[in-house]
N, C-alpha and C positions, 0 to 999 in steps of 0.2 A: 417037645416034652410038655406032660402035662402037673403042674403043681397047685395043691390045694391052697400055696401062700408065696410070693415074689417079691422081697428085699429086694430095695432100689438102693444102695450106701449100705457101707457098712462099719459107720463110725458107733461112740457106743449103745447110740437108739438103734441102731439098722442091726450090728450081730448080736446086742441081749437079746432085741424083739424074735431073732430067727433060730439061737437057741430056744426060746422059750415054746416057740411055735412047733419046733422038732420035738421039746420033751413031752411036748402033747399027744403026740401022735401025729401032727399035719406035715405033709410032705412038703421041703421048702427049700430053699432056691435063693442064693445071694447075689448080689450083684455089685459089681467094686471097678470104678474105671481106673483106678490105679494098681501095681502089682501087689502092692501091700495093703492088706486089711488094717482098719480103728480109724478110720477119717482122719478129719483135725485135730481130736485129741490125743489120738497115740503118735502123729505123726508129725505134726507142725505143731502142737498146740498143747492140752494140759501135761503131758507125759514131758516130752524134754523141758518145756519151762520150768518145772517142779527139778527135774536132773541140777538143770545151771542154778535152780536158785539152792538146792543142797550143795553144789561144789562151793559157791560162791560166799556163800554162809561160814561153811569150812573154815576159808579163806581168812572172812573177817574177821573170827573168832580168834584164828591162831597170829591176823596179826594184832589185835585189840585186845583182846581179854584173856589168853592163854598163861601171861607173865602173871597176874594176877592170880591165877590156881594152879602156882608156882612149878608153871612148865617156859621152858628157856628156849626159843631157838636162834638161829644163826642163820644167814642169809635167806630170809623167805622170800620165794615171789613166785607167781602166776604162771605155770605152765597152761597157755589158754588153749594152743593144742589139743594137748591132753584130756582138755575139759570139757572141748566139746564134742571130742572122739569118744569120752567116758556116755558123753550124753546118747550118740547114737548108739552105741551098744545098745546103753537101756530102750531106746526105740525099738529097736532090732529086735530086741528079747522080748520086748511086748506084744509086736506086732507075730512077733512069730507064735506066740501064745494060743493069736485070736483064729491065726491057721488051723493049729493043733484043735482046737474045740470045736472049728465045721467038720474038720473029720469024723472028730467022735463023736458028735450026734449025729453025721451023718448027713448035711446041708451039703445041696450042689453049689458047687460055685462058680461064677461066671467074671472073667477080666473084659473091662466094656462098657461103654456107654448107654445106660438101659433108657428106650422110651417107649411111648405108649403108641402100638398101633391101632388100639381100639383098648378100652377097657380092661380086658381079660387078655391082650395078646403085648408082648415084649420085645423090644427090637435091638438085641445087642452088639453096639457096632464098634469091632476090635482096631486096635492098634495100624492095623496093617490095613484097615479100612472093611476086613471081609467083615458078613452080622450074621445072624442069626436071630430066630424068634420064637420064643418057649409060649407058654399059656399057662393062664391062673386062676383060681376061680377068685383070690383077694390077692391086692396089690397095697405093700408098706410102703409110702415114701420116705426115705432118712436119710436125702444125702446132703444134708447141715448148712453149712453159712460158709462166707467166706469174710476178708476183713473188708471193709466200706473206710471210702476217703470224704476229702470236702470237695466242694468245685473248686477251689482256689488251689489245689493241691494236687502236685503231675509225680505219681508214685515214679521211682525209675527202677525202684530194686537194689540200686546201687547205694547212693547216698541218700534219698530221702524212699522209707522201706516202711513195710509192716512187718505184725509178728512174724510172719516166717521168714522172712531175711534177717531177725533180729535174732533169730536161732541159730544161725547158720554163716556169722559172722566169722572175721580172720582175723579181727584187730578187735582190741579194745577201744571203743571211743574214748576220748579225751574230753570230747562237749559233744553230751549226748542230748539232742533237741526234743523233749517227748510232745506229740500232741493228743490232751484227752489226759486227764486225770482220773479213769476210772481202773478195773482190775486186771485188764492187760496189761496197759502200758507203767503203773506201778508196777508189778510184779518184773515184768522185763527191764525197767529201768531200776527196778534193785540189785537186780546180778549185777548189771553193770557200773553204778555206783558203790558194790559194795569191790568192786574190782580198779578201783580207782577214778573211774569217770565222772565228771560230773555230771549233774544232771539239771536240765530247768523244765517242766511244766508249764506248758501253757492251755489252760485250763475255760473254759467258756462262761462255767460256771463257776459259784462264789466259793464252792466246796469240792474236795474230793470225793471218793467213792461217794454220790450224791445220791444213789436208789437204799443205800444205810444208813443207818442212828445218825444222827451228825454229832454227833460225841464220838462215836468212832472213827469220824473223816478227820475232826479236831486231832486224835490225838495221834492216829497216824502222820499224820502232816508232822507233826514237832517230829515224830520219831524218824520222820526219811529226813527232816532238814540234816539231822545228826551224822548223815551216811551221804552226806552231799547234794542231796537236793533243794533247787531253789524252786518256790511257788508261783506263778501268777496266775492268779486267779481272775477271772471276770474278765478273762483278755478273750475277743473275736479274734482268730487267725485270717488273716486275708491275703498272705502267698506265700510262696517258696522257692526258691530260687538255686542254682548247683552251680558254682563254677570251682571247677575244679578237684579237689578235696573239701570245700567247704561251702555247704549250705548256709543261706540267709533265711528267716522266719520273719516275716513282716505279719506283726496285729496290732488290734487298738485293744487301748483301756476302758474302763469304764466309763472315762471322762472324753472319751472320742481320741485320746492322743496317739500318735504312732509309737509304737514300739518295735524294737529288732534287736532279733537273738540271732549270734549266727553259732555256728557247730560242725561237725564234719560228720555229723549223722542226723538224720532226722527221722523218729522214729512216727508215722501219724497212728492211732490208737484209739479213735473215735468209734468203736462200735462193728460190728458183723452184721450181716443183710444174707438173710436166703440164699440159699446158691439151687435154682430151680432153672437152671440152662440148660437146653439140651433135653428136657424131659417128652416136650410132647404134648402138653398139660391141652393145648388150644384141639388136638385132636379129639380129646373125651370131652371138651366143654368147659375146662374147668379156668376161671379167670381169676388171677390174684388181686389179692387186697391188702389194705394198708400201705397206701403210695405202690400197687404192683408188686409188693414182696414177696408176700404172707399165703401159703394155702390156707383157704377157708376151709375151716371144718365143723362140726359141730359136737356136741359133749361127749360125742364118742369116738371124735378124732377122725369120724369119718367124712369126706370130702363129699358133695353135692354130688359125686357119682358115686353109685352102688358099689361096695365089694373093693372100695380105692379108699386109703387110710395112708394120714399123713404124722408126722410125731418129730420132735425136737425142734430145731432151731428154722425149721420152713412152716413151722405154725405160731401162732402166737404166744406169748409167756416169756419166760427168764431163757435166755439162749446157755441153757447149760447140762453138761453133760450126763451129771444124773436125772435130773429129768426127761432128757429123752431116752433115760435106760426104765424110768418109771414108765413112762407114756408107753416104749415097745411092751414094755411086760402087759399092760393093760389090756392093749391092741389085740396082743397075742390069744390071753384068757378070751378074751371075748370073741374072734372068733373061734373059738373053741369051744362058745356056750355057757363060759363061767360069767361073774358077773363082779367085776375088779373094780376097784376103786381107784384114785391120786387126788391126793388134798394136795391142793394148789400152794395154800398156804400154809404148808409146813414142808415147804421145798427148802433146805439152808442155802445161801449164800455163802461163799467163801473168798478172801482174797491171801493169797500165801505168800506175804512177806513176814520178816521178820519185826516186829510181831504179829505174827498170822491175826484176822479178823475173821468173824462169821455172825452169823444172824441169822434168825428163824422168826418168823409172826411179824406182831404188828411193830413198825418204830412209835415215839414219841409224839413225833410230827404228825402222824397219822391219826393216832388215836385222837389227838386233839383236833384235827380237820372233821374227824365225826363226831365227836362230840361224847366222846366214850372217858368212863370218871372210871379213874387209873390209879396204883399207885406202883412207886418206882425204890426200886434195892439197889445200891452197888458196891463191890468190895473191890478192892483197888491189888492186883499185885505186888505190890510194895510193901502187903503187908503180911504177904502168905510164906509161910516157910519154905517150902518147897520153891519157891521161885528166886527168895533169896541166895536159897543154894546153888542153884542153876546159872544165878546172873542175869536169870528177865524177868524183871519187875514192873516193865512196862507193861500199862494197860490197864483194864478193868473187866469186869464180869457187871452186865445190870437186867435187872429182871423186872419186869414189868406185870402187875397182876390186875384182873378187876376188883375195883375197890370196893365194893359190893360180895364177891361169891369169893375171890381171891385166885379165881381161876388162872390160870398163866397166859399173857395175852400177848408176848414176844420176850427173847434173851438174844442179848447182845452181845458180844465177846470181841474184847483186842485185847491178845497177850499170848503167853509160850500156850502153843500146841491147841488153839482153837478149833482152828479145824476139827480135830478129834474130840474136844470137848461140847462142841455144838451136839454130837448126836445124842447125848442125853439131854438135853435140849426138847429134840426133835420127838424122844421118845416122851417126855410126859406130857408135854401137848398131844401128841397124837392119844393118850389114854386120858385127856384134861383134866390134868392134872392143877392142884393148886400149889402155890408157893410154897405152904406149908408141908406140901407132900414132901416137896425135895428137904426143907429143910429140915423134916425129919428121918429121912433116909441117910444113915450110917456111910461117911465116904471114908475112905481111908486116907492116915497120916502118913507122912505129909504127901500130896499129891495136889498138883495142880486144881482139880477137880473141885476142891474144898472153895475154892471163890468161887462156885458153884451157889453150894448150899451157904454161904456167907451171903451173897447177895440176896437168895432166898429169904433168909432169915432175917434181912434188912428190909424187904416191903412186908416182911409178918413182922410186922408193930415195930420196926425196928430195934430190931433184936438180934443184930451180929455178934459176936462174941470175941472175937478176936481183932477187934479194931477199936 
């Protein structure tokens, strides 16, 4: 078979890019070694963790704050079954979604290990070991990351796991050992502390989510202590250990001392690494970089060989899922002859605990590393109507502009429904916007939103109004 375009993965870089490639007109071709389509994210990854952290949430609410907005109940507790039978649905129904739209636009598709027999030729070798080999005249790489451990550290699956055994649990932990304080292993160690476990972090660094504000690491940290979690920070892990039901966690402190956690899980959470096995890559020439990860590509996402394009979490950048749904659509336009953009730096950040955080532009620390004259707005939820009604007052909204043009030079957000509130955000940078714009733009009462244009309105001369 002959196709004008060959998806290698078909997480959500690999089917946007091959949708987009079909509503062009180019004939195209997926490739998925699993039976289910959406990678990591629909499958192990952002889809169910986002499921368990809404049952889990549920959960907290009806047993912490329900009495309070004078609802009464009677013997609550945890069907976890249930919860994470609810979770696979929601997979099921997604994945099967992403079925549904090869059809309809029309994309062949292939169950199979796709690799390179030359450039332009595809080697897909099934299940049952038989292959096959189609032809292309361009070839998308997307098939994503997978999770990365330490050297001191002997995953089993069993007791000491990554995120996708952290899905796909039978028990609640009791001590749950997380390693890596960044937006996996919070977000997974929320469900599970908001379900009674506890939780300790052992963290490398001084801070949490460490690539954001650090006023945002700051105030998450108080707010997961609230929900069970203990901190250590600035701890080196240096093994792990399983007997039995219970793992040991041996690290030092800052001051060289040993330290030990033990628990009867051990989640590690330190990060994702390429998953570029099996491609083929040394047949076209093509050699990774950055410690052997990374495809090299250049501004056009295209690799050192002609007509071979790579996008998402096997190039360099933020390993996350809308970006490589940006990066496919790029890919796509361009070979098509259009001439697409993606601003790097107005990709959001999100982490989806309760209180969600996000982020867009520049932090704090940054502008100050270059030397760039700032100034900074925040409005605090605690002081917004809408949030008091809701019960989340945790957090803040801060806005950063140039102190000069007043341009908008990053916004930060912890607190209810960030996530969704970042893409206004996202929107008036991309039109660059200044502080003033937002805070003169009409939000409506009451709505979260409004610490928005409060913070706005507090790096324009400081001028909030409602604080």
């Amino acid at each position: 078979m002959q196709y004008d375009v060959v998806v290698i993965g078909s997480g959500p870089g690999g089917y946007v890019s091959a949708i987009r490639c079909a509503q062009l007109g180019l004939k195209t071709a997926i490739i998925e070694k699993y039976s289910t389509f959406g990678g990591t994210c629909l499958n192990v990854g952002c889809i169910p963790s986002k499921a368990l952290l809404d049952s889990s949430e549920h959960y907290l609410n009806a047993e912490k704050h329900f009495k309070e907005h004078g609802i009464e109940l009677k013997d609550l507790k945890v069907n976890f079954k249930q919860m994470v039978s609810r979770k696979n649905e929601v997979v099921a129904q997604t994945t099967a979604g992403i079925t549904f739209l090869m059809k309809k636009n029309k994309i062949t598709t292939y169950e199979g290990v796709g690799s390179f027999v030359d450039k332009n030729t595809i080697k897909i070798t099934k299940k049952d070991g038989s292959s096959e080999e189609i032809s292309s005249k361009n070839v998308i790489i997307a098939t994503g990351s997978k999770p990365s451990s330490l050297p001191s550290i002997k995953v089993d699956k069993k007791r000491i796991i990554t995120s996708t055994e952290a899905l796909s649990l039978t028990e609640i932990p009791k001590n749950l050992i997380l390693i890596g304080g960044g937006v996996i292993g919070l977000e997974l160690g929320s469900v599970y502390a908001r379900l009674g476990a506890k939780v300790t972090v052992l963290e490398y660094l001084d801070s949490i989510i460490p690539t954001m504000d650090k006023g945002l690491g700051k105030e998450l940290q108080k707010s997961l202590k609230n929900i069970g979690f203990e901190f250590l920070l600035s701890h080196k892990v240096t093994g792990a250990t399983v007997k039995g039901k219970k793992v040991t966690v041996t690290a030092e402190d800052s001051k060289g001392n040993e330290v030990v956690v033990e628990g009867d899980y051990c989640l590690v959470a330190v990060g994702r690494i390429a998953y570029t096995e099996g491609l083929g890559l040394d047949k076209i020439g093509i050699e990774l970089e950055e410690r052997g990860k990374k495809i090299p590509v250049d501004e056009h996402l295209e690799t050192p060989v002609k007509g071979v394009f790579a996008i998402g979490d096997v190039v360099k950048g933020a390993m996350l899922a809308h970006k490589a749904e940006e990066e496919g659509v790029y890919v796509a336009e361009l070979i098509a002859g259009q001439k697409p953009h993606v601003n790097y730096n107005l990709i959001p950040g999100v982490v989806y605990t309760w209180p969600e955080v996000a982020s867009v532009g520049a932090t704090e620390d940054q502008l100050k590393k270059d030397g760039k004259k700032y100034k900074s707005g925040s409005y605090p939820f605690k002081a917004s109507a809408r949030a008091r009604a809701s019960m989340d007052t945790e957090g803040f909204v801060k806005v950063l502009a140039d102190a000069e043009t007043d341009e908008i030079l990053g916004i930060h957000i912890i607190g209810p429904r960030a996530a969704d509130l970042i893409a206004e955000a996202v929107v008036a940078m991309e039109f660059r916007a200044s502080a003033e714009d937002i805070a003169r733009i009409c939000h409506a009462h009451p709505t979260y939103s409004e610490a928005t244009k409060e913070a706005a309105l507090a790096a324009t001369a400081n001028r909030a109004i409602n604080i």
